[in-house]
ZATOR-538576 format. One line per field, with one value per residue (C-alpha): x, y, z; residue in three letters; residue number from 1. Coordinates in Angstrom, 1 decimal. Example, Ala and Ser with C-alpha at 12.3 -4.5 7.8 and 13.67 -1.06 7.14 Angstrom:
u = (12.3, 13.7)
v = (-4.5, -1.1)
w = (7.8, 7.1)
resn = (Ala, Ser)
resi = (1, 2)
//
This chain:
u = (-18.1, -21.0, -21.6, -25.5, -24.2, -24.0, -27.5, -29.2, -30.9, -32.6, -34.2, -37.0, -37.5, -40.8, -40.4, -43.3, -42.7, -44.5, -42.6, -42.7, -40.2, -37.2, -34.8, -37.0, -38.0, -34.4, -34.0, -36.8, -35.9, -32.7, -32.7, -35.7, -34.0, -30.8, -32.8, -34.7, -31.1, -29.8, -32.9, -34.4, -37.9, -39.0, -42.4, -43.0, -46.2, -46.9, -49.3, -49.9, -47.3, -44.9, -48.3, -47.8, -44.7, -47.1, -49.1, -48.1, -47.4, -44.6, -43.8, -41.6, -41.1, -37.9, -37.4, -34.4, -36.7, -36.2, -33.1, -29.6, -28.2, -28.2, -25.0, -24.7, -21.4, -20.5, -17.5, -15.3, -16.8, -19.8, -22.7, -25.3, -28.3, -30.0, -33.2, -34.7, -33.4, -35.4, -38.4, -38.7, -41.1, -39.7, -36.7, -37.5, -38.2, -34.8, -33.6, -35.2, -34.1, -30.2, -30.6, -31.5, -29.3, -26.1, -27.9, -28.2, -24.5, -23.4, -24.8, -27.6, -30.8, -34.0, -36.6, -38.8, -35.9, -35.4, -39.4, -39.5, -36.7, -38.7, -41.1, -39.1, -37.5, -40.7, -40.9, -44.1, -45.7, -48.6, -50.6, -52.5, -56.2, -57.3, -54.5, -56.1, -59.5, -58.3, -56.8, -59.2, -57.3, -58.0, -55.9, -56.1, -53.6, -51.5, -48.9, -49.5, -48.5, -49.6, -52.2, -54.3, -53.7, -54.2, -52.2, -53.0, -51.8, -48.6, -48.8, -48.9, -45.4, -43.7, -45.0, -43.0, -39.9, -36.2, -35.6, -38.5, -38.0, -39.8, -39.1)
v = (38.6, 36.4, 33.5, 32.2, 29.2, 31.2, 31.8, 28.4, 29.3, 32.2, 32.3, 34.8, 38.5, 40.3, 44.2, 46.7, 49.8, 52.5, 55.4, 57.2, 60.3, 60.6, 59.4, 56.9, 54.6, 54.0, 51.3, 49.0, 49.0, 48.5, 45.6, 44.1, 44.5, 42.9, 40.2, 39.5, 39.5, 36.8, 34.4, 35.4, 35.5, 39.3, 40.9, 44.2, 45.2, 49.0, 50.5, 54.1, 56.5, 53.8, 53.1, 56.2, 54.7, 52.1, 55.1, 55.6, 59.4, 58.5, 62.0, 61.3, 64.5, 65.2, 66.9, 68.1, 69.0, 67.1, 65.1, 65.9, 63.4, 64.6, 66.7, 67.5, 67.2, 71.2, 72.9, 70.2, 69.5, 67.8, 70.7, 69.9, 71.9, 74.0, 72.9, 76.3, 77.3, 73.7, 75.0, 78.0, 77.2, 76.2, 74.6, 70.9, 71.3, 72.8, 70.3, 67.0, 68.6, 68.7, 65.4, 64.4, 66.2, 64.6, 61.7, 61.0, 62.8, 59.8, 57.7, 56.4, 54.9, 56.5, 55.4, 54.8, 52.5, 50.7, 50.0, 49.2, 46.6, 45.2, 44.4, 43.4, 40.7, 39.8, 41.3, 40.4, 44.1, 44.2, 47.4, 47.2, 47.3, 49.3, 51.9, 52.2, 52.5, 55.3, 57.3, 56.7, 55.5, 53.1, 50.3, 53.1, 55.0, 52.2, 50.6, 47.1, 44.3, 44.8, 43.0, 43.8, 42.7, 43.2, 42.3, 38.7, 39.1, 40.3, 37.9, 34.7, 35.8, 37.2, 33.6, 31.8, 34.4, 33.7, 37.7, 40.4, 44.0, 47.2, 50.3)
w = (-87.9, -86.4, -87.6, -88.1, -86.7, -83.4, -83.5, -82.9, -80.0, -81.6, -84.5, -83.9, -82.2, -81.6, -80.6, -79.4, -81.3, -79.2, -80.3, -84.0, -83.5, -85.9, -83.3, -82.1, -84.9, -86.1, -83.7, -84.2, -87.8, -87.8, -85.4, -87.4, -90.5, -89.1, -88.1, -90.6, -92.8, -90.6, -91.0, -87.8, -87.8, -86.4, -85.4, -85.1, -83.4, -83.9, -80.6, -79.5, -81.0, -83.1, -84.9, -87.2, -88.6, -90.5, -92.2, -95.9, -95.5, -92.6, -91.8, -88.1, -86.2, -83.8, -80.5, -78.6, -76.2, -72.9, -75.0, -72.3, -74.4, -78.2, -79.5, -83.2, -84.4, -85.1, -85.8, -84.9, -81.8, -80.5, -79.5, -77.0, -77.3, -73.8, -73.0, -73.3, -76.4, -77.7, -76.3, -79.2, -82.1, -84.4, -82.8, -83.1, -87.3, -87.7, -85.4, -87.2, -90.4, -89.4, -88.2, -91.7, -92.8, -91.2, -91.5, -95.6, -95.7, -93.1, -96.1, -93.3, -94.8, -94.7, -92.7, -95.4, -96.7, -93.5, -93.8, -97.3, -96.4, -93.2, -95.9, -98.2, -95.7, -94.8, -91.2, -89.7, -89.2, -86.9, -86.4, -83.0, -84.0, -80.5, -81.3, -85.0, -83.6, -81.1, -82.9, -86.2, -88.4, -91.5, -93.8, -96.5, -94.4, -94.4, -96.2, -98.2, -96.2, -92.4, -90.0, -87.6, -84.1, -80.2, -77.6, -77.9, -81.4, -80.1, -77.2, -79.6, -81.1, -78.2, -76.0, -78.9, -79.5, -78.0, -78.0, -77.0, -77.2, -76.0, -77.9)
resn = (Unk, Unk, Unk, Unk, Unk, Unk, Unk, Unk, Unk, Unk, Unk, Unk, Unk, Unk, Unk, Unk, Unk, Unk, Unk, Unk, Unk, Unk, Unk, Unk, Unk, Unk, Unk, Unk, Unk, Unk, Unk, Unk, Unk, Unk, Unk, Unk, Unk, Unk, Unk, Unk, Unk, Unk, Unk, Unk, Unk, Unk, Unk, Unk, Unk, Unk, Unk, Unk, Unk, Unk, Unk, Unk, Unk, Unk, Unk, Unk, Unk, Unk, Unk, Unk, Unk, Unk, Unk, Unk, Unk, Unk, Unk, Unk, Unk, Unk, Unk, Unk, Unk, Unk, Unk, Unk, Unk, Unk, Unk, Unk, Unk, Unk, Unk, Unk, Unk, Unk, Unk, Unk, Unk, Unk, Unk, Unk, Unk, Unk, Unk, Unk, Unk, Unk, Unk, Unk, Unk, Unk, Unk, Unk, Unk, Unk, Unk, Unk, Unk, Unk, Unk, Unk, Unk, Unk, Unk, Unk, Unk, Unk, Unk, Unk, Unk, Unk, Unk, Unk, Unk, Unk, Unk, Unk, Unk, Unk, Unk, Unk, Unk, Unk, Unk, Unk, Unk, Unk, Unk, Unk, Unk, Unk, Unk, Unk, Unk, Unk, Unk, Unk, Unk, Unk, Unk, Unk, Unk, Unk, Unk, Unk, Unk, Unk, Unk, Unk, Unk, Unk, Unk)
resi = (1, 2, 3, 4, 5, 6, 7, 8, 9, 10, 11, 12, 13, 14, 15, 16, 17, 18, 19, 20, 21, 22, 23, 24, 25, 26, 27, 28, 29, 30, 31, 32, 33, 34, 35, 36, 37, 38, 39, 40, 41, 42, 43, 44, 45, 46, 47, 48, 49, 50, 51, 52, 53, 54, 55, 56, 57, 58, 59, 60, 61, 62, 63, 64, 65, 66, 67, 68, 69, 70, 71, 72, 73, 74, 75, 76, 77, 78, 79, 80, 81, 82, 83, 84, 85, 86, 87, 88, 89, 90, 91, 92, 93, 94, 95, 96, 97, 98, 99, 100, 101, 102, 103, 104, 105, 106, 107, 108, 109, 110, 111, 112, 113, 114, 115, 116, 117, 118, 119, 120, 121, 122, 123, 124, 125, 126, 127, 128, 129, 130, 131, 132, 133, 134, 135, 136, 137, 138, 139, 140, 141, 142, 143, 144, 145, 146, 147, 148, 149, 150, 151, 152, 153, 154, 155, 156, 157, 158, 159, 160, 161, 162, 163, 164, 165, 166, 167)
//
């Protein structure tokens, strides 16, 4: 068991979060959360594709597609799926939907939980202002309880953070 005695040397964490897929947004919220948990000061700044994960209606898709790596546990084994068979419509929704799946019976938290609890621990959440303006979207698409930044937002924290992360 660690011991926050152990962590003297670092008390705060910024991650980019640049990726909003099912498999992809785990992480940041899980090591934020952690974190956060541990007194550890965390900053999340959301940019490009991680930016949806801020938006109310979080809806994260999932894609085997171009993923060597992903086996589902099946029939008491571990079943990789071919490439080509990932490439049918249709595919990556059935996919995401058995990764749910084995996720909430794995007794995993949602992702909607993880982020209710980034909030909750008061995880700095900074949606990146150029990425909002690109892809038009407004604070009414948003949860309560993010900013607005840029890089130099993002730069101010990470300058002063003993752990940086790029996800």
């Amino acid at each position: 068991m660690l011991d926050n005695a152990n962590l003297e040397n670092a008390k705060s964490m910024s991650i980019i979060v640049t990726k909003g897929s099912l498999d992809w947004a785990y992480p940041p919220f899980i090591l934020a959360t952690t974190a956060a948990a541990m007194d550890v000061d965390v900053t999340l700044f959301f940019t490009f594709y991680g930016l949806p994960l801020l938006k109310k209606d979080m809806n994260p898709k999932f894609t085997p597609l171009g993923n060597a790596a992903m086996e589902m546990p099946m029939m008491g084994g571990h079943v990789a799926m071919p490439n080509m068979v990932s490439m049918l419509p249709g595919v990556g929704s059935m996919a995401g939907k058995m990764m749910k799946n084995l996720m909430a019976r794995k007794g995993v938290a949602s992702l909607e939980d993880l982020r209710d609890a980034a909030v909750e621990l008061e995880v700095r959440l900074i949606a990146c202002q150029m990425t909002m303006d690109l892809f038009e979207y407004s604070l009414d698409d948003m949860i309560d309880g993010i900013e607005l930044g840029g890089a130099a937002t993002y730069m101010e924290s990470a300058l002063k953070s003993d752990i940086n992360l790029f996800i």
